[in-house]
PQR file of N, CA, C, O and H, with PARSE charges and radii, in Angstrom:
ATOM      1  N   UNK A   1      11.813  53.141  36.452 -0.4000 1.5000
ATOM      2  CA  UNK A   1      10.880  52.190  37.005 -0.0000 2.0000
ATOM      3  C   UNK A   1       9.599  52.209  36.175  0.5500 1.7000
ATOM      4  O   UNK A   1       8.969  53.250  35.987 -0.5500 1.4000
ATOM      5  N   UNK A   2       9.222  50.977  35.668 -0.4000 1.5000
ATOM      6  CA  UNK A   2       7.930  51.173  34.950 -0.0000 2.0000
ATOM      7  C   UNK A   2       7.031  50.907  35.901  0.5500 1.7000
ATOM      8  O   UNK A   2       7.105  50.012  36.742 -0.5500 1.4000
ATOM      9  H   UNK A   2       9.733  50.132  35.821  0.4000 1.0000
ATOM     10  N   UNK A   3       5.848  52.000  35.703 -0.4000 1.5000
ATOM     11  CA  UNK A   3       4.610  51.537  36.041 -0.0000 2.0000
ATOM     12  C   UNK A   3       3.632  50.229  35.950  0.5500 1.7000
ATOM     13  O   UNK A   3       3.296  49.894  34.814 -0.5500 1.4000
ATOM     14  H   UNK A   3       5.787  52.728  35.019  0.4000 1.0000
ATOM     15  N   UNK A   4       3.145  49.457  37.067 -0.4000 1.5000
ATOM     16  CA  UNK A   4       2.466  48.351  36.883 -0.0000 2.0000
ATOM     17  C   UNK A   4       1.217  48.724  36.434  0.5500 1.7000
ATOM     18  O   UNK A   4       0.901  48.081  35.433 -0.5500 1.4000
ATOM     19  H   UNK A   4       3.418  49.729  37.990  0.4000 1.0000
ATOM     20  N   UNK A   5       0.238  49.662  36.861 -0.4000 1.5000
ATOM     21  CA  UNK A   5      -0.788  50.444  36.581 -0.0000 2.0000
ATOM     22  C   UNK A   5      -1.946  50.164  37.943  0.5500 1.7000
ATOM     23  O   UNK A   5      -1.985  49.028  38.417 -0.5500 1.4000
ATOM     24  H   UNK A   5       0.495  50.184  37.675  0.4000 1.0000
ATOM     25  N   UNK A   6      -2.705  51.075  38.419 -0.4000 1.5000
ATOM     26  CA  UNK A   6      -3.508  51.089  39.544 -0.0000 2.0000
ATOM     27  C   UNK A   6      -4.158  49.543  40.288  0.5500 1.7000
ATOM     28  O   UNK A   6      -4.704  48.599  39.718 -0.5500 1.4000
ATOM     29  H   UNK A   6      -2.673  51.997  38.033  0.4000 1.0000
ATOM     30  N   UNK A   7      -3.916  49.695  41.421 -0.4000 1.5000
ATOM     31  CA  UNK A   7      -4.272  48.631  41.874 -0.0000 2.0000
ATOM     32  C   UNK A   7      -5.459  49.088  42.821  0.5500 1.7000
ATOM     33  O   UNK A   7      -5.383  50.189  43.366 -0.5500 1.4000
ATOM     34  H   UNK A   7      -3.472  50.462  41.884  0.4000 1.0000
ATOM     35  N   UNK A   8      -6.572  48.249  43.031 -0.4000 1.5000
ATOM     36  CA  UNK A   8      -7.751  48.573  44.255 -0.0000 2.0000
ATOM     37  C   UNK A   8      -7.663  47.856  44.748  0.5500 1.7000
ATOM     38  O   UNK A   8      -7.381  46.708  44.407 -0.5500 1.4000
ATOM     39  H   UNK A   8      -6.633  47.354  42.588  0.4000 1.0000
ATOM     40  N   UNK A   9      -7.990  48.517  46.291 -0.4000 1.5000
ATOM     41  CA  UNK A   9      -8.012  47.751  47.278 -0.0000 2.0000
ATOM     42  C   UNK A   9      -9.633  47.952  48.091  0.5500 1.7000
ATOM     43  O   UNK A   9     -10.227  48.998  48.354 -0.5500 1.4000
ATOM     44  H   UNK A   9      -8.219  49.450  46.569  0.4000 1.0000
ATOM     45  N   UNK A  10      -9.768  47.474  48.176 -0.4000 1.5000
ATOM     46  CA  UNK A  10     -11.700  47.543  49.023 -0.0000 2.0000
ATOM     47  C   UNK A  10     -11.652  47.743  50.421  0.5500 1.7000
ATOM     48  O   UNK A  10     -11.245  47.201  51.449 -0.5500 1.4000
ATOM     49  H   UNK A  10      -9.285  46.624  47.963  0.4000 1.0000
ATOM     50  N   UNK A  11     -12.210  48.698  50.043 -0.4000 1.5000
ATOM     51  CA  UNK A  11     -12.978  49.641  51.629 -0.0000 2.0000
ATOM     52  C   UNK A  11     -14.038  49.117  52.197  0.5500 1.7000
ATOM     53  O   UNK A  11     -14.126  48.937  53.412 -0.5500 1.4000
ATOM     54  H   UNK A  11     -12.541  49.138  49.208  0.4000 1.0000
ATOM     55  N   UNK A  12     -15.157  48.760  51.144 -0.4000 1.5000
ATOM     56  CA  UNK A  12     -16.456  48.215  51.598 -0.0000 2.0000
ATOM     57  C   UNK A  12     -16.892  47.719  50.424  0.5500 1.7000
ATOM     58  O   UNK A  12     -16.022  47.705  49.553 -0.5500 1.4000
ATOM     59  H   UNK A  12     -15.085  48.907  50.157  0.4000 1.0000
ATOM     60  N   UNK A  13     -18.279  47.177  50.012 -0.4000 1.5000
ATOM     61  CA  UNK A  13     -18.798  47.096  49.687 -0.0000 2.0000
ATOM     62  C   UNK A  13     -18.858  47.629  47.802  0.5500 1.7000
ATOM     63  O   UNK A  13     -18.881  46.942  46.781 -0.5500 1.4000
ATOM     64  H   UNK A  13     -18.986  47.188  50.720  0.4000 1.0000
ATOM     65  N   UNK A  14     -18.867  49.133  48.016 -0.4000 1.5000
ATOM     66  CA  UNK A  14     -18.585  49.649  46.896 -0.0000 2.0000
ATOM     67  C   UNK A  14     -17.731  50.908  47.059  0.5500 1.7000
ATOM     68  O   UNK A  14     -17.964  51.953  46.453 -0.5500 1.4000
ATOM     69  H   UNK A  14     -18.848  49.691  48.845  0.4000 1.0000
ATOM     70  N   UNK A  15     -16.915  50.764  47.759 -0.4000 1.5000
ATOM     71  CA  UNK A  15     -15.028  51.630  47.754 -0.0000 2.0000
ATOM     72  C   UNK A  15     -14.532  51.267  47.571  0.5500 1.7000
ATOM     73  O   UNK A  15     -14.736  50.099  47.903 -0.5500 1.4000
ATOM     74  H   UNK A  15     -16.726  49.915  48.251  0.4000 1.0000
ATOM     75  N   UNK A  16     -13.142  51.472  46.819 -0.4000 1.5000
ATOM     76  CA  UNK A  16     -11.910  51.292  46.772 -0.0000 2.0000
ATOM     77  C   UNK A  16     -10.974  52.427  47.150  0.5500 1.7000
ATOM     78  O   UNK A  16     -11.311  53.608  47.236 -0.5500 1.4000
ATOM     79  H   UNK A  16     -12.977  52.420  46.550  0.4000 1.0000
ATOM     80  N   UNK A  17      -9.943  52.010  47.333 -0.4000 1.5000
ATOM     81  CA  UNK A  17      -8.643  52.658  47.500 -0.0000 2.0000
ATOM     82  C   UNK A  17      -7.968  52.715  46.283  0.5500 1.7000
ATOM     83  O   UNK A  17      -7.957  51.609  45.743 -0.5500 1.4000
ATOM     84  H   UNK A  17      -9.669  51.051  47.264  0.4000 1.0000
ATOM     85  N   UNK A  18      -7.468  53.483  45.720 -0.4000 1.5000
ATOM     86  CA  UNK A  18      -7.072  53.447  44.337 -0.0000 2.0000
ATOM     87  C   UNK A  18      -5.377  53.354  44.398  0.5500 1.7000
ATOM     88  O   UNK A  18      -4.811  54.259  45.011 -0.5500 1.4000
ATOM     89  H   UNK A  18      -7.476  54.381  46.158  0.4000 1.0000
ATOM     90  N   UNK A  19      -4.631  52.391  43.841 -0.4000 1.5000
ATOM     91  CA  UNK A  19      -3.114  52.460  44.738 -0.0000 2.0000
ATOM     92  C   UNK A  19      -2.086  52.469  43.593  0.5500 1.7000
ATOM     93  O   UNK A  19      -2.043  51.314  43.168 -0.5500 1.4000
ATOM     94  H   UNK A  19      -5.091  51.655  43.344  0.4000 1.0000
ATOM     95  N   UNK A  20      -1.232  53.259  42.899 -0.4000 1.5000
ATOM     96  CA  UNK A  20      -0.379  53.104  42.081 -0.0000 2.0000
ATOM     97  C   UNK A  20       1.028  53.414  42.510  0.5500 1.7000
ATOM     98  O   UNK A  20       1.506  54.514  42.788 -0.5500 1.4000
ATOM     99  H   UNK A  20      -1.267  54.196  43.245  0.4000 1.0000
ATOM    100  N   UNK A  21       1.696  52.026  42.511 -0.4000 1.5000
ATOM    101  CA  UNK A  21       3.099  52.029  42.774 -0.0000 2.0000
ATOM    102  C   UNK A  21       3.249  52.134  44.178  0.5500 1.7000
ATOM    103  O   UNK A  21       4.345  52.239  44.729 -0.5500 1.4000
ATOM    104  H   UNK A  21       1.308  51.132  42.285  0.4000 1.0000
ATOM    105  N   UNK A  22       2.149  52.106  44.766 -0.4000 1.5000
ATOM    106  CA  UNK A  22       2.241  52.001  46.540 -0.0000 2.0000
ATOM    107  C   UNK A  22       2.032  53.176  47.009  0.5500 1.7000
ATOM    108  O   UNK A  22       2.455  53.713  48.033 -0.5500 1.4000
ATOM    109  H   UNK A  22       1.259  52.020  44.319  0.4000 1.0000
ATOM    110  N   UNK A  23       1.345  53.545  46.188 -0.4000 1.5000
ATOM    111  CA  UNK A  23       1.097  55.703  46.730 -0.0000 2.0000
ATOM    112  C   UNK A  23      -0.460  55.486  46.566  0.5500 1.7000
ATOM    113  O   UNK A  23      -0.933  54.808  45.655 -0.5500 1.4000
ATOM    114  H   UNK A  23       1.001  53.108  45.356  0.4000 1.0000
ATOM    115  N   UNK A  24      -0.996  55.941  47.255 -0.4000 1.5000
ATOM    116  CA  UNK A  24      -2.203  56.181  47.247 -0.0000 2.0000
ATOM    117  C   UNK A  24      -3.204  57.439  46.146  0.5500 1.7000
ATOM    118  O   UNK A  24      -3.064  58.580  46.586 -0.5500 1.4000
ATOM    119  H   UNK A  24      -0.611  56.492  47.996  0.4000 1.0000
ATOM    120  N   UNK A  25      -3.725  57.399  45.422 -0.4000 1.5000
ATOM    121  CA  UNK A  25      -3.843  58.440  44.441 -0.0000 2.0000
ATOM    122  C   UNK A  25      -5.199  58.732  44.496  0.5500 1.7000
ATOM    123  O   UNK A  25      -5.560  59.663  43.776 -0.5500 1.4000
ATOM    124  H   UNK A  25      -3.838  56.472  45.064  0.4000 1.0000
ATOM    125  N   UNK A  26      -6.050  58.168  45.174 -0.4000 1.5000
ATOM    126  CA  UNK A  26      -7.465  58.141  45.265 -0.0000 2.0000
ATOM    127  C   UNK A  26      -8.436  57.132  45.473  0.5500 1.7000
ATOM    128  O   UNK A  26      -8.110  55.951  45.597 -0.5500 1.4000
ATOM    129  H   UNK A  26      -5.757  57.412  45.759  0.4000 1.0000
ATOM    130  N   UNK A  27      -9.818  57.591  45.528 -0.4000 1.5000
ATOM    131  CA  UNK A  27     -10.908  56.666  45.745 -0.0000 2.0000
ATOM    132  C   UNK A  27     -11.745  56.910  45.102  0.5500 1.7000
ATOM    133  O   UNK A  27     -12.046  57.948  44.513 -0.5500 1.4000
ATOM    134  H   UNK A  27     -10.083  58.549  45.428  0.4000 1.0000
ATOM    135  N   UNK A  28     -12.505  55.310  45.206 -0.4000 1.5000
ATOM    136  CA  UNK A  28     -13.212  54.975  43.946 -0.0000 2.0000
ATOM    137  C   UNK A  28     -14.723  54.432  44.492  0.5500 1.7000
ATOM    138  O   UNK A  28     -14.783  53.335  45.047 -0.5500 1.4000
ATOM    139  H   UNK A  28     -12.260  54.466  45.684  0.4000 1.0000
ATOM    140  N   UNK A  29     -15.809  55.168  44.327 -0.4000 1.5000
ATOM    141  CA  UNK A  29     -16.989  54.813  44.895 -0.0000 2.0000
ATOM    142  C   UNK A  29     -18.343  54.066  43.840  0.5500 1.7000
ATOM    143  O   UNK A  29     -18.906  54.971  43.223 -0.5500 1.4000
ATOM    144  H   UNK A  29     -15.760  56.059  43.876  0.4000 1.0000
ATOM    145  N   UNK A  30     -18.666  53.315  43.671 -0.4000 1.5000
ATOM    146  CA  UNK A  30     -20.024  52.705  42.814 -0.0000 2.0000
ATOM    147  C   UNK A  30     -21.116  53.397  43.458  0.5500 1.7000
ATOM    148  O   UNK A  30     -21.262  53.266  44.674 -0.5500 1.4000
ATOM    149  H   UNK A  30     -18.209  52.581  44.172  0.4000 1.0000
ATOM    150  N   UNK A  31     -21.817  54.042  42.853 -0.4000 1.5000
ATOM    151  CA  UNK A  31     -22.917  54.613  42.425 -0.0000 2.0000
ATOM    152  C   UNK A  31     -24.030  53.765  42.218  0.5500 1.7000
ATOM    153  O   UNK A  31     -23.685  52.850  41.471 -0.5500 1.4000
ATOM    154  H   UNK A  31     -21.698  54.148  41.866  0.4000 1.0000
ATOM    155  N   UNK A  32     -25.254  53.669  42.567 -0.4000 1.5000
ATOM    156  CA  UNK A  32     -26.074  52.952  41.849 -0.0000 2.0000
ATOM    157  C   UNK A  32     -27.496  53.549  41.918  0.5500 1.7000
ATOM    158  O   UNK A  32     -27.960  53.789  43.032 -0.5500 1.4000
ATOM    159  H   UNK A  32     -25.534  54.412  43.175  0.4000 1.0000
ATOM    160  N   UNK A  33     -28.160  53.785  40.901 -0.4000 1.5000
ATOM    161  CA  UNK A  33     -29.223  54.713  41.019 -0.0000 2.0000
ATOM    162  C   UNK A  33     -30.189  53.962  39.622  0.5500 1.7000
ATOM    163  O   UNK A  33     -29.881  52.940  39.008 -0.5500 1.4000
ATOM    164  H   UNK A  33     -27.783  53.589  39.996  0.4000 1.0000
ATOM    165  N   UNK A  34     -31.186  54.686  39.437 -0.4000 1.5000
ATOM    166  CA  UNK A  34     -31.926  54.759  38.525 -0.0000 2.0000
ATOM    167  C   UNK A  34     -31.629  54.376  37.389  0.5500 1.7000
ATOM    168  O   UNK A  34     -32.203  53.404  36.897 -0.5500 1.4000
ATOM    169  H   UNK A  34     -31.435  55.516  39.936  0.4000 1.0000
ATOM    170  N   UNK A  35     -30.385  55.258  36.534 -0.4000 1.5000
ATOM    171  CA  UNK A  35     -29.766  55.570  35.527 -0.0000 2.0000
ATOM    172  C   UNK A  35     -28.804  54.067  35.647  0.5500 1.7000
ATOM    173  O   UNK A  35     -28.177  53.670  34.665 -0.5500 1.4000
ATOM    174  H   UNK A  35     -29.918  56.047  36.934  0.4000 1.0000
ATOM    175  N   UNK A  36     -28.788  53.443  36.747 -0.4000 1.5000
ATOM    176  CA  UNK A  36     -27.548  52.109  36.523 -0.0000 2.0000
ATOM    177  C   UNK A  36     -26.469  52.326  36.990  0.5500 1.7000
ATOM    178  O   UNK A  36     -26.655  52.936  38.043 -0.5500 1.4000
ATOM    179  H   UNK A  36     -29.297  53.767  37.545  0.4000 1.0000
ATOM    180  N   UNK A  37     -25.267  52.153  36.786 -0.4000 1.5000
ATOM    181  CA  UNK A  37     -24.078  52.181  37.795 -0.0000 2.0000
ATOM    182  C   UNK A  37     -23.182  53.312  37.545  0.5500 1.7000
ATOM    183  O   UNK A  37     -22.783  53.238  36.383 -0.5500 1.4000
ATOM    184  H   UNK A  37     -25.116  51.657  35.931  0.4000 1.0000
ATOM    185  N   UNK A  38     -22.822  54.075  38.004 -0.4000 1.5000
ATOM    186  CA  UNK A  38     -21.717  55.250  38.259 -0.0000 2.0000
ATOM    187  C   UNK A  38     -20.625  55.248  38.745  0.5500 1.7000
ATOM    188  O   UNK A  38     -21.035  55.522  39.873 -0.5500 1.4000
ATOM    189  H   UNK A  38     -23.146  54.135  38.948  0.4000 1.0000
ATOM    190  N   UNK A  39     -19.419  55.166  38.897 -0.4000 1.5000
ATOM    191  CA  UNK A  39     -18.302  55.566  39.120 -0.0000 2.0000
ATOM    192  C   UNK A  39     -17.851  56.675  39.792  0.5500 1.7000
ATOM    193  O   UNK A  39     -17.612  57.430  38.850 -0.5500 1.4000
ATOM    194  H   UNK A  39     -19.085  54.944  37.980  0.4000 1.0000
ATOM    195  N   UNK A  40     -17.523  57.393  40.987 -0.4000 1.5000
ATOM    196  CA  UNK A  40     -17.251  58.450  41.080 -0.0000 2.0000
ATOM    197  C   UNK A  40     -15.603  58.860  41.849  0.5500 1.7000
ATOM    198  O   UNK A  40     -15.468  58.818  43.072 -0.5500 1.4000
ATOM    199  H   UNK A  40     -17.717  56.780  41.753  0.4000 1.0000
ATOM    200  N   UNK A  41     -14.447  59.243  40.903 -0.4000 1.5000
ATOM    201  CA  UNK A  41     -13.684  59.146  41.292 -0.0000 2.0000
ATOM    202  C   UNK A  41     -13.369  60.481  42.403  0.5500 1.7000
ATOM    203  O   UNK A  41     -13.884  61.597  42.329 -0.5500 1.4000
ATOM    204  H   UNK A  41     -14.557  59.277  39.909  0.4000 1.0000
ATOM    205  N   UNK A  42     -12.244  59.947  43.568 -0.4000 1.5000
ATOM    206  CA  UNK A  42     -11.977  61.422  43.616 -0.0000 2.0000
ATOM    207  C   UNK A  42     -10.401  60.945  44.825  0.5500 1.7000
ATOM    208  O   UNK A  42      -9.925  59.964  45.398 -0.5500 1.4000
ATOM    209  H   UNK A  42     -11.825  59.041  43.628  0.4000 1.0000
ATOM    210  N   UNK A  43     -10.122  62.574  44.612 -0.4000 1.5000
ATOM    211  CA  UNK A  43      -8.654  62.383  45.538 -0.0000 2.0000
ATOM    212  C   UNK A  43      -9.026  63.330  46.643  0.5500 1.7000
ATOM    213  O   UNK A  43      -9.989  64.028  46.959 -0.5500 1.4000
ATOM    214  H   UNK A  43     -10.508  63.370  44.147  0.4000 1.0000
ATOM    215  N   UNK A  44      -7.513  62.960  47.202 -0.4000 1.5000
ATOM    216  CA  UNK A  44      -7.705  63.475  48.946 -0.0000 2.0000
ATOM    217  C   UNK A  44      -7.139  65.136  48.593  0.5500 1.7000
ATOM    218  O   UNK A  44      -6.435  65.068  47.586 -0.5500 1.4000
ATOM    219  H   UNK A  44      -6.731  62.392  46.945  0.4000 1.0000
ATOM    220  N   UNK A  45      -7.219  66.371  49.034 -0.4000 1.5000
ATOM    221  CA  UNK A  45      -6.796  67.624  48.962 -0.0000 2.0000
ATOM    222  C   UNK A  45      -6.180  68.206  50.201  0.5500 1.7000
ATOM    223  O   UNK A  45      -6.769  69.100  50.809 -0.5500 1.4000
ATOM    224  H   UNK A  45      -7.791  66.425  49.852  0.4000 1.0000
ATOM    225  N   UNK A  46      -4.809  67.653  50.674 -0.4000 1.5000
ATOM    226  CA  UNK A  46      -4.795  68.610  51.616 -0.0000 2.0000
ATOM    227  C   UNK A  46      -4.959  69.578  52.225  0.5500 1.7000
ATOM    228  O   UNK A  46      -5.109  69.515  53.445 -0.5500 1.4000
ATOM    229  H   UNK A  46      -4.331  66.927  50.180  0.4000 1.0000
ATOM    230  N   UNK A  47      -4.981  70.963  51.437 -0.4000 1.5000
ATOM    231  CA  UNK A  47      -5.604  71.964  51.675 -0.0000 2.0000
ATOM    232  C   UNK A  47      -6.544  72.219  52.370  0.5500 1.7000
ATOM    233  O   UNK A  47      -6.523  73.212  53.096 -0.5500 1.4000
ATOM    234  H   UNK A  47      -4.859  71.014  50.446  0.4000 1.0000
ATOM    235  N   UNK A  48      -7.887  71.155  52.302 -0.4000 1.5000
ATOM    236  CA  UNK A  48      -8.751  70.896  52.742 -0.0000 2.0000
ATOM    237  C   UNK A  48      -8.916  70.345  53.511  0.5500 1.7000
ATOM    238  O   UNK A  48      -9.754  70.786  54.297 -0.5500 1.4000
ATOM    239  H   UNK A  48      -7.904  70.348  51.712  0.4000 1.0000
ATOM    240  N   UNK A  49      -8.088  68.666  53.931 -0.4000 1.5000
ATOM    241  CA  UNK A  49      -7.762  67.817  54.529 -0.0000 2.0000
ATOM    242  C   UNK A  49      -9.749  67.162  54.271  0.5500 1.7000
ATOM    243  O   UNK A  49     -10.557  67.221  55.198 -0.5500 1.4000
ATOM    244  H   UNK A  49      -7.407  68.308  53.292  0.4000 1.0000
ATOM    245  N   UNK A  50     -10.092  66.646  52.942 -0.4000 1.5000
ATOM    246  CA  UNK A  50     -10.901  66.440  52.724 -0.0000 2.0000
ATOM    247  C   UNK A  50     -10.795  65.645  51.052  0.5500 1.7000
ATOM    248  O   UNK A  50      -9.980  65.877  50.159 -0.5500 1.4000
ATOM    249  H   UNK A  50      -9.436  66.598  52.189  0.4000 1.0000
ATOM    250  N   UNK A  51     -11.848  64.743  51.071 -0.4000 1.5000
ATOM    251  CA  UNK A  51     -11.820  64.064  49.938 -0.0000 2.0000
ATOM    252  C   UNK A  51     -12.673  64.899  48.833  0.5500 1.7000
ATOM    253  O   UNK A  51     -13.726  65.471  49.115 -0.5500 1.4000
ATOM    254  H   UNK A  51     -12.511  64.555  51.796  0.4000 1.0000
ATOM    255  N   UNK A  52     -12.059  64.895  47.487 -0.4000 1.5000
ATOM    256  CA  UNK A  52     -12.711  65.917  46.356 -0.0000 2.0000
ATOM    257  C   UNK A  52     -13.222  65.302  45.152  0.5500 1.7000
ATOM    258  O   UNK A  52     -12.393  65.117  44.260 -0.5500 1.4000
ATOM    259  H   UNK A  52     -11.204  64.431  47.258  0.4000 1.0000
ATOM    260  N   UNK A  53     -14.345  64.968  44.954 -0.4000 1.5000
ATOM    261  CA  UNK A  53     -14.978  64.533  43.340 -0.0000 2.0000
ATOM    262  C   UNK A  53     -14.647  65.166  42.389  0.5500 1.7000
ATOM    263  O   UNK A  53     -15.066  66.283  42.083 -0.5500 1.4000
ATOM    264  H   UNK A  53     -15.018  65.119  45.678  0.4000 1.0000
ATOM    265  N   UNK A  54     -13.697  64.382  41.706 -0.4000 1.5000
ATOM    266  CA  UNK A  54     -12.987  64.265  40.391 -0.0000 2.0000
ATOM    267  C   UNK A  54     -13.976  64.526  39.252  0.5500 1.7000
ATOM    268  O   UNK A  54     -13.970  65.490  38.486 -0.5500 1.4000
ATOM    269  H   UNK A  54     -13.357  63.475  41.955  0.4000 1.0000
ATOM    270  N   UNK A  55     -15.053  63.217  39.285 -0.4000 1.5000
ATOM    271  CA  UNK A  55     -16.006  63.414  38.490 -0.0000 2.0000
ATOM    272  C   UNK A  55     -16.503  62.176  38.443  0.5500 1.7000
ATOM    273  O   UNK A  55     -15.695  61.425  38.988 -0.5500 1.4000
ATOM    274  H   UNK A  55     -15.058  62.435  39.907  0.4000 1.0000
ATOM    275  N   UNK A  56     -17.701  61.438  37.950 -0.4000 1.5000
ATOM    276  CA  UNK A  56     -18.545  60.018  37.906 -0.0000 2.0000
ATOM    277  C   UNK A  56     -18.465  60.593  36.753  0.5500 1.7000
ATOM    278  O   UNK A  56     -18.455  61.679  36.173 -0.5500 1.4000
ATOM    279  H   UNK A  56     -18.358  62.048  37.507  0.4000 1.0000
ATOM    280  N   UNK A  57     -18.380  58.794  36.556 -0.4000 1.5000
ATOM    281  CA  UNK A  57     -17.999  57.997  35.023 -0.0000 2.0000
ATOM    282  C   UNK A  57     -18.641  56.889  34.712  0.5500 1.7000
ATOM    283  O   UNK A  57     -18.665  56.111  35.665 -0.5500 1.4000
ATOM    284  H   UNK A  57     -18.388  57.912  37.027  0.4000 1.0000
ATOM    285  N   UNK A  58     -19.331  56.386  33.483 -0.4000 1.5000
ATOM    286  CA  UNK A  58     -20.209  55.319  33.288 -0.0000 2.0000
ATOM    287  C   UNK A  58     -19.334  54.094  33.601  0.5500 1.7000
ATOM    288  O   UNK A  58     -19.701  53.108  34.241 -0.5500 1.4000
ATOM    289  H   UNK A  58     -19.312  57.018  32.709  0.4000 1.0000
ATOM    290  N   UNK A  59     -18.069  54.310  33.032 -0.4000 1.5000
ATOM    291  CA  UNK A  59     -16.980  52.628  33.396 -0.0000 2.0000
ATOM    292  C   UNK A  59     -16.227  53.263  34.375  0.5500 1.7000
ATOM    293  O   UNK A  59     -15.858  54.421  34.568 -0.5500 1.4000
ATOM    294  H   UNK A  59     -17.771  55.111  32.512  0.4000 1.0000
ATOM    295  N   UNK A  60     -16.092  52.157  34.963 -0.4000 1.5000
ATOM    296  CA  UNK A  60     -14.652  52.134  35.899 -0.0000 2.0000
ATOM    297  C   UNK A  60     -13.775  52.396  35.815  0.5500 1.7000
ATOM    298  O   UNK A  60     -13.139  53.078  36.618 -0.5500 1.4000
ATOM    299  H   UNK A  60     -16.392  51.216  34.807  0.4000 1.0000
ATOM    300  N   UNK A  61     -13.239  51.742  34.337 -0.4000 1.5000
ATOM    301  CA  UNK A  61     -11.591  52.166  34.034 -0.0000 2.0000
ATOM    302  C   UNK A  61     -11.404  53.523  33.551  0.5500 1.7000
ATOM    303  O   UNK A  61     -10.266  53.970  33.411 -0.5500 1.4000
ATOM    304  H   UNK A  61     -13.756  51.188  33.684  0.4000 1.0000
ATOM    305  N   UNK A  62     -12.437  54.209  33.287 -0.4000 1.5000
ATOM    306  CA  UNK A  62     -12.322  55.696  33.125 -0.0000 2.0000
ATOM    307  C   UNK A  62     -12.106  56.239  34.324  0.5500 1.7000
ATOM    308  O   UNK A  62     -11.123  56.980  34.366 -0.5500 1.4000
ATOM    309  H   UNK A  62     -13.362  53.846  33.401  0.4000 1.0000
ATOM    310  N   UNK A  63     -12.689  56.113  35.278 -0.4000 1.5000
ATOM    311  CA  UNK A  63     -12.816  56.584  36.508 -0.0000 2.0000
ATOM    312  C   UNK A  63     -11.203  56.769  36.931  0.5500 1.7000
ATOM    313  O   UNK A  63     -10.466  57.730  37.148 -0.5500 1.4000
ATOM    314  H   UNK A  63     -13.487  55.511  35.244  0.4000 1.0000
ATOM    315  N   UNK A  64     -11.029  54.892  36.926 -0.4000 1.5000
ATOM    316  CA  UNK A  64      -9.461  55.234  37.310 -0.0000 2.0000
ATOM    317  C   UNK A  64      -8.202  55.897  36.535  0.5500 1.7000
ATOM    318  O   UNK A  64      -7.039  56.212  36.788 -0.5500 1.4000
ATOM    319  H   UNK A  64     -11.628  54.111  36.750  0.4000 1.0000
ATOM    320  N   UNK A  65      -9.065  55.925  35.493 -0.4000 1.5000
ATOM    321  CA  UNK A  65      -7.446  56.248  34.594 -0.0000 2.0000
ATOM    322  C   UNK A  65      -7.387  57.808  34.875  0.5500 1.7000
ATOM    323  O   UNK A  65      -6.242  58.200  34.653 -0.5500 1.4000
ATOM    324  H   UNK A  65     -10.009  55.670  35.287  0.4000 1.0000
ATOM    325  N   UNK A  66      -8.362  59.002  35.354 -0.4000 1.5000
ATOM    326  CA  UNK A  66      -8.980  60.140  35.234 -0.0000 2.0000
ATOM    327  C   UNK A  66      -7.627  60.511  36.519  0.5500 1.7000
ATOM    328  O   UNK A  66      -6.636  61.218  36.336 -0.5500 1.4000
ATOM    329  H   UNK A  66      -9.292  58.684  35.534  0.4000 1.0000
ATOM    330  N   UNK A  67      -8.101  59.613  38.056 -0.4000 1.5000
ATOM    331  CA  UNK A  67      -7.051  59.716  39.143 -0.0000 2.0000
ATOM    332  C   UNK A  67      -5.843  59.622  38.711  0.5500 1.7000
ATOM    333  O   UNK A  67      -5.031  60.404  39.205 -0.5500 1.4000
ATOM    334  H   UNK A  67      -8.906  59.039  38.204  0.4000 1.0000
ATOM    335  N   UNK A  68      -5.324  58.555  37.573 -0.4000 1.5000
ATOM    336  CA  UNK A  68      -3.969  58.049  37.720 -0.0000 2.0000
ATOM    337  C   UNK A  68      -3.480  58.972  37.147  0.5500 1.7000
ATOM    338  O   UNK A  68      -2.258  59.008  37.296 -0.5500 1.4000
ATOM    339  H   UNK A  68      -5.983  57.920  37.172  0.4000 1.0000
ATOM    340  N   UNK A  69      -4.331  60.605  35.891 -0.4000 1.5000
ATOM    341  CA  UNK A  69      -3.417  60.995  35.490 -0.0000 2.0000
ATOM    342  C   UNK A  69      -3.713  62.771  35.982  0.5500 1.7000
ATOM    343  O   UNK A  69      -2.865  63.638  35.772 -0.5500 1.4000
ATOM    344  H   UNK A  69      -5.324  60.576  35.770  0.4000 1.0000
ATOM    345  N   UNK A  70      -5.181  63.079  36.710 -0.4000 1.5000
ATOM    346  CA  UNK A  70      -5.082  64.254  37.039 -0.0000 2.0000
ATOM    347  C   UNK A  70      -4.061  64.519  38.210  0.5500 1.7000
ATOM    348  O   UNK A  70      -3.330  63.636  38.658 -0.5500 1.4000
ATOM    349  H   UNK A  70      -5.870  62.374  36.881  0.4000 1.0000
ATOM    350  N   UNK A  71      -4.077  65.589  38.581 -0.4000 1.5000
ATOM    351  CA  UNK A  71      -2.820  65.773  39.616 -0.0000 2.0000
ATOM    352  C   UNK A  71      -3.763  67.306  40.358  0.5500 1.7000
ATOM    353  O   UNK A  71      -3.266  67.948  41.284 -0.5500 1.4000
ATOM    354  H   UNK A  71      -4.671  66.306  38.217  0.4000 1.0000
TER
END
């Protein structure tokens, strides 16, 4: 099966749902501060049963590509 590649879906304003292949892989928050716009990706951790910052990113598509391939 090939990959289509991440799809978002909007939470609010500035969330997304980050969705590849119909699995959920993370979320995607806009930042906006001083410095201009931020990215901050992150996934869910069961362990925790809590959402975890991946890391903020100046573009977006970094952001997402960071979810689609950490694990």
């Amino acid at each position: 099966m090939r990959s289509t590649g991440p799809t978002l879906v909007p939470l609010g304003d500035a969330r997304w749902r980050v969705v590849l292949n119909g699995r959920i892989i993370g979320h995607l928050d806009e930042l906006r501060g001083d410095g201009g716009v931020r990215y901050r990706a992150s996934r869910y951790r069961r362990a925790t049963a809590a959402l975890v910052a991946v890391g903020d990113f100046s573009r977006r598509r970094d952001a997402i590509e960071t979810l689609r391939y950490a694990r």
